[in-house]
C-alpha positions as CSV (number, residue, x, y, z in Angstrom):
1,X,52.3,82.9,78.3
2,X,54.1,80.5,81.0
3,X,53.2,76.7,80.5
4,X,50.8,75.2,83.0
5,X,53.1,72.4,83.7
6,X,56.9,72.4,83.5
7,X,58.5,69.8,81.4
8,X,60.1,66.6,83.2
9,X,63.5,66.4,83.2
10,X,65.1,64.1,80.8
11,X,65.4,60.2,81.8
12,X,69.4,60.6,82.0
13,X,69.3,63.7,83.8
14,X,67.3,62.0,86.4
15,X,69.6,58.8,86.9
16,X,72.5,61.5,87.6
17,X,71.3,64.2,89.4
18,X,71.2,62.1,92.9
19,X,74.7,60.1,92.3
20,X,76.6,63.1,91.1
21,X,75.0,65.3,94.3
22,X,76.3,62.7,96.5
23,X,79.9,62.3,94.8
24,X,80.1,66.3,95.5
25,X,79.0,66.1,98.9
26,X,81.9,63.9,99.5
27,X,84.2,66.1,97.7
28,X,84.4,64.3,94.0
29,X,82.7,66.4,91.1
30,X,82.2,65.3,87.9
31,X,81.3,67.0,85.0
32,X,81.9,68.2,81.6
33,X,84.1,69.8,79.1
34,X,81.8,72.9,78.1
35,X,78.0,72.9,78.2
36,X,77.1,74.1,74.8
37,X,75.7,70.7,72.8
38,X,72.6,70.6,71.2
39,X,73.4,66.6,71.1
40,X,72.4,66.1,75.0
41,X,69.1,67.6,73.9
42,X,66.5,64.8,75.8
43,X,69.5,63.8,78.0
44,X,70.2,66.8,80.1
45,X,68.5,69.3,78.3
46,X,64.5,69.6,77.8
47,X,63.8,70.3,74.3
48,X,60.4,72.5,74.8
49,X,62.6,74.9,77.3
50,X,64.2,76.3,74.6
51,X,61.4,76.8,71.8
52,X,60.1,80.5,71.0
53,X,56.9,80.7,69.0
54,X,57.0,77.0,68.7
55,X,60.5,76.3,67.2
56,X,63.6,75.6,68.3
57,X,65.8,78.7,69.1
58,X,69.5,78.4,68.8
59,X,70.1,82.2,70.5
60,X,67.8,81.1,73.5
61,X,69.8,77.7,74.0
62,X,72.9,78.7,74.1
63,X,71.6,82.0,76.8
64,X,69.9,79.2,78.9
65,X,71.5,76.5,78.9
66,X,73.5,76.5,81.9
67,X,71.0,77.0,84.5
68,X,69.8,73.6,83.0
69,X,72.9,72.0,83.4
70,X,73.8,72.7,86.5
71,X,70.6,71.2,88.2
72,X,72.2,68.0,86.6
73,X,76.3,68.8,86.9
74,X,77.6,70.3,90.3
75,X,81.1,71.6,87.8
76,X,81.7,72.6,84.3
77,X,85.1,73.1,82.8
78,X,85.4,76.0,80.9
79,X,87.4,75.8,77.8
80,X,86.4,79.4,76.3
81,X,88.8,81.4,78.4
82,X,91.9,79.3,76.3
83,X,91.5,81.9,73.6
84,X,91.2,84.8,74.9
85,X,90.9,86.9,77.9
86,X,87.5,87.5,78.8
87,X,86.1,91.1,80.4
88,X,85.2,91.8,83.3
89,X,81.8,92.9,81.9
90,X,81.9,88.9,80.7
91,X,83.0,87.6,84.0
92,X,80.0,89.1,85.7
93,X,77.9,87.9,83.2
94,X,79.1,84.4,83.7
95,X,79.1,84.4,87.4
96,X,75.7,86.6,88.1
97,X,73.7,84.4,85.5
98,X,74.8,80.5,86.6
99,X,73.1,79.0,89.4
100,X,75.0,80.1,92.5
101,X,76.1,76.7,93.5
102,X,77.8,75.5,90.0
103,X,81.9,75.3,90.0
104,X,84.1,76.6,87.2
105,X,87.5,75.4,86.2
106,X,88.9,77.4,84.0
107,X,91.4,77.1,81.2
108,X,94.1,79.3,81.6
109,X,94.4,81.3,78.0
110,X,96.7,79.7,75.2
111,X,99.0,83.6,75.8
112,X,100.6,82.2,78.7
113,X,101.1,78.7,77.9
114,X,102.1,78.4,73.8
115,X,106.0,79.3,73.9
116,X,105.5,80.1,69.8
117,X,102.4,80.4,68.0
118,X,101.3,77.4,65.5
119,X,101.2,78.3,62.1
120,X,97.6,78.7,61.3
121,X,95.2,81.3,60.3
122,X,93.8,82.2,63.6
123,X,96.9,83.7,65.1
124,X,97.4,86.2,62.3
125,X,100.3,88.2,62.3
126,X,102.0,85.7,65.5
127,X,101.9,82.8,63.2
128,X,105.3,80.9,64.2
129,X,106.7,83.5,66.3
130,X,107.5,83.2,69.7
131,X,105.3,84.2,72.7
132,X,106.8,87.3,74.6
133,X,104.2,86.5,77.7
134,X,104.8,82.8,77.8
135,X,104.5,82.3,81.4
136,X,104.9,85.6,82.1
137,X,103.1,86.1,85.7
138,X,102.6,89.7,86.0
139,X,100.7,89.9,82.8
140,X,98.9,86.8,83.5
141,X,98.2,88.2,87.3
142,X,96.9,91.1,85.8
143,X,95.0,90.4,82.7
144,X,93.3,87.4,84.3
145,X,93.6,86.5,88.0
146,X,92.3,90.1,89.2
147,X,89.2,90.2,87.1
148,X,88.8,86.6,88.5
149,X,89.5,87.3,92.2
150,X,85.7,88.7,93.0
151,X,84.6,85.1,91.8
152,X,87.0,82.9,94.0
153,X,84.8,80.7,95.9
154,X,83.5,79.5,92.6
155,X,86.3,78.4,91.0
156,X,87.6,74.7,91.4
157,X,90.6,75.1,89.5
158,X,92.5,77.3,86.7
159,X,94.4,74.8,84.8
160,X,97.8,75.6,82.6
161,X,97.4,73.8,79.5
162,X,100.5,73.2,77.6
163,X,100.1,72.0,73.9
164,X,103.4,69.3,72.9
165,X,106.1,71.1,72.7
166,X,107.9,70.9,69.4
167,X,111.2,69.1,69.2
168,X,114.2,71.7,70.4
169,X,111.6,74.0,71.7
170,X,113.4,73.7,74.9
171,X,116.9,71.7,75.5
172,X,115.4,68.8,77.6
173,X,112.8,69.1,80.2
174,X,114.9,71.2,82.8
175,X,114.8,74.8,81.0
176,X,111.0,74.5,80.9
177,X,110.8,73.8,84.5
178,X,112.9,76.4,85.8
179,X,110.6,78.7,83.8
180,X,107.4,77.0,85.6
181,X,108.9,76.7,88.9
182,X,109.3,80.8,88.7
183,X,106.0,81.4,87.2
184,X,104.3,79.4,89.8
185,X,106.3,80.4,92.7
186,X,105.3,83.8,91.4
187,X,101.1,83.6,91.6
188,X,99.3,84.2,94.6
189,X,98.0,81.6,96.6
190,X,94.4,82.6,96.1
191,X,93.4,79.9,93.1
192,X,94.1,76.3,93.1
193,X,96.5,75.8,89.9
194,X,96.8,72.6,87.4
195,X,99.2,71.8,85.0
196,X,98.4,69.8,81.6
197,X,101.2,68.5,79.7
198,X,100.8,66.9,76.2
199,X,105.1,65.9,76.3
200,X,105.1,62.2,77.6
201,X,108.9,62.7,78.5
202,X,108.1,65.2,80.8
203,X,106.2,62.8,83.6
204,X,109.1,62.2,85.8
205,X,110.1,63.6,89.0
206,X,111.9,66.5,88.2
207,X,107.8,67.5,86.8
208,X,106.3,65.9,89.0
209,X,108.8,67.8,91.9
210,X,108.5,71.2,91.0
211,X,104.3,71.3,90.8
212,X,104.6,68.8,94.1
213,X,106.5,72.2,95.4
214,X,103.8,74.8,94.6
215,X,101.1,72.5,95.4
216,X,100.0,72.0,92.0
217,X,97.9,69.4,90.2
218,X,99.3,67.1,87.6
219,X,96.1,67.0,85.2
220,X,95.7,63.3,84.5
221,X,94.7,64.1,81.0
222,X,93.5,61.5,78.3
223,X,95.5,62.7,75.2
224,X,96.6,61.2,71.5
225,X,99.8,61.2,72.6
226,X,99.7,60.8,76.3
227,X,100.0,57.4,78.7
228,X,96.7,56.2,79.2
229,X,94.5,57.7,82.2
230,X,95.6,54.4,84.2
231,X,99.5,54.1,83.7
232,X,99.4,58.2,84.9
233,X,97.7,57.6,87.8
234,X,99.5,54.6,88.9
235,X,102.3,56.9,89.2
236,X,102.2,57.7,93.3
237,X,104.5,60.9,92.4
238,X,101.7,61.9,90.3
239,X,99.8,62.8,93.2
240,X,101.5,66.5,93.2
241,X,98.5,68.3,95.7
242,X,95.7,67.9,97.9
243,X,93.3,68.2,95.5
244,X,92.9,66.0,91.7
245,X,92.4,66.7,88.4
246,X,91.1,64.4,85.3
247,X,90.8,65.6,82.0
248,X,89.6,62.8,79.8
249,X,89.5,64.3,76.5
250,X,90.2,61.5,74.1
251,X,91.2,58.0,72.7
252,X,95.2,57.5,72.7
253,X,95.9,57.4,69.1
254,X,93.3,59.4,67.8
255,X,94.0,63.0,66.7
256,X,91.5,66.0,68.1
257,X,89.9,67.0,64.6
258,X,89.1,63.0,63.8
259,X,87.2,62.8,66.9
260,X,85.4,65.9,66.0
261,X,84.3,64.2,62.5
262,X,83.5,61.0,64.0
263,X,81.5,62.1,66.8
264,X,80.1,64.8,66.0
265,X,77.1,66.4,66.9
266,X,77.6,63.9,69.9
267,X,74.0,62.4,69.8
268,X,75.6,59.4,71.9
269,X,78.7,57.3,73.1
270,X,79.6,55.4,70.1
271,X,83.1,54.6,71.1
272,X,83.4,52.8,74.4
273,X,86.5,53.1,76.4
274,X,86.8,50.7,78.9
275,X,90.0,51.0,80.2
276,X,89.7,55.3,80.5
277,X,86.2,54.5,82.6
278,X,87.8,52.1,84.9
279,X,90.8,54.9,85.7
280,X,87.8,57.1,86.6
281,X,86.2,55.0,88.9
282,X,89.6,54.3,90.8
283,X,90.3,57.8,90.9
284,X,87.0,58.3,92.0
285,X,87.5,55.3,95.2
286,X,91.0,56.9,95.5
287,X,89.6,60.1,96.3
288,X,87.1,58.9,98.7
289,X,89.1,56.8,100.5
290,X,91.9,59.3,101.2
291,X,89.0,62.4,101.6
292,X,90.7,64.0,99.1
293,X,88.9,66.7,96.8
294,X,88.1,65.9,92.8
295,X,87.5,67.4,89.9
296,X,87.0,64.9,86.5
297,X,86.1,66.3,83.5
298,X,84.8,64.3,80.9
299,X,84.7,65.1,77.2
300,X,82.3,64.3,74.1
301,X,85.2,63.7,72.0
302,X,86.5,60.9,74.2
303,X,83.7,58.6,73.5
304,X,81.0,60.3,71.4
305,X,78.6,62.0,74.4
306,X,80.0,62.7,77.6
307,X,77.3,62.9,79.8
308,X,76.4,58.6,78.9
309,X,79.9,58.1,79.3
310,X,79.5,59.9,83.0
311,X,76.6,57.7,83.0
312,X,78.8,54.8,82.4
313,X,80.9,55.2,85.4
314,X,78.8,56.5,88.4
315,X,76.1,53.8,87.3
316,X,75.8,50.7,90.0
């Protein structure tokens, strides 16, 4: 039986809905690394939505939760796709079952971007061997852009992400680029394409050049190892295409697995970052001013919860 009367929306979800509706009508869009977190339960997700004979159901949350979201978050990044190609049975599923007017990026899986495989258990029998279909575009054209091309118009972005490259993996940054500049003069025009670097040598105008070339977003990402979110985008080079990209993922200095254990289930922001939350909101006036279209995506492991750390910035 249907309740009588639907839940209210959770306090947070109503301070955002009407700022982040008008960033998006002016081309800016916020939103989230994944959607999945039982932690923004009372924030952006109603509790009672997601009981089933009076309890909590885990299988019913994870099917539903997106429709929520998205009456809160005009964009989602999508982090899945990084390890492994999805079906195109999956793609429909995706695309049929969210809310017609929520935007995807989408991470571009590790197969085209890891030049040789880490050394851990997950990658098996490629363990420390080099990637035959590192930035190989046919194979990346045809295991994932043509499933994809059906669901253009709601895709922001697809976005290269390229883990630090290991000392001697190439001879200086040069041999890299000729490889990108190939790769990316070889994809259609049809997506809009980012590139995510986690090599702080690599930010200089050779880089910069070659994505400025294919139109191609420098993803101003918040990393261990990176330059803060500010000193990247007070590069004007920086600015490689006519749209943005913000990835703010986590604290310089801190390593990915301690800001799992610290955070973690991401009830709320116990971290503040002050200086990464200003960068947004200049990015954000930036984009305005110049009418140019954004897409920020904020983390949980950046702060502890990312939808209060959204909060945070778009808040008068």
């Amino acid at each position: 039986m249907l309740p009588l009367f639907e839940e209210p929306p959770p306090e947070l979800a109503v301070r955002l809905r009407p700022r982040l509706a008008e960033l998006a009508s002016e081309g800016v869009y916020l939103g989230t690394s994944s959607w999945k977190y039982e932690g923004w339960m009372d924030q952006i997700y109603t509790r009672e939505r997601y009981h089933t004979r009076g309890r909590f159901s885990q299988k019913k949350f994870e099917a539903e939760c997106l429709d929520e979201y998205a009456k809160t978050f005009p964009i989602v990044c999508g982090d899945f796709s990084f390890y492994q190609f999805p079906t195109e049975g999956y793609w429909q599923r995706l695309f049929t079952g969210a809310p017609s007017g929520l935007r995807f990026a989408l991470k571009v899986p590790e197969d085209i971007t890891v030049k040789r495989f880490p050394r851990h258990d997950r990658y098996g029998a490629r363990a420390g061997i080099e990637n035959e279909m590192f930035l190989n575009a046919p194979y990346f054209g045809d295991a994932f852009l043509k499933p994809l091309e059906a669901y253009q118009p709601r895709i922001a972005a697809l976005i290269f992400e390229f883990g630090a490259f290991a000392q001697g993996a190439f001879e200086g940054a040069p041999p890299f680029l000729v490889q990108l500049d190939a790769f990316l003069d070889a994809l259609p025009k049809t997506f809009r394409y980012s590139v995510e670097v986690r090599n702080p040598e690599l930010l200089g105008p050779d880089y910069f050049g070659c994505l400025r070339s294919h139109n191609t977003a420098h993803v101003f990402n918040a990393w261990t190892r990176m330059p803060e979110l500010g000193s990247q985008m007070a590069i004007d080079a920086a600015y490689t295409a006519d749209f943005t990209l913000v990835r703010a993922l986590l604290r310089r200095g801190r390593a990915y697995e301690e800001a799992v254990q610290k955070f973690k289930p991401y009830l709320h922001v116990q971290d503040p970052n002050p200086p990464a939350r200003d960068a947004i909101r200049k990015l954000i006036e930036r984009s305005k001013r110049q009418k140019q279209l954004s897409f920020i995506f904020v983390n949980n492991r950046l702060e502890g919860n990312a939808p209060e750390t959204i909060a945070s910035v778009v808040d008068d």
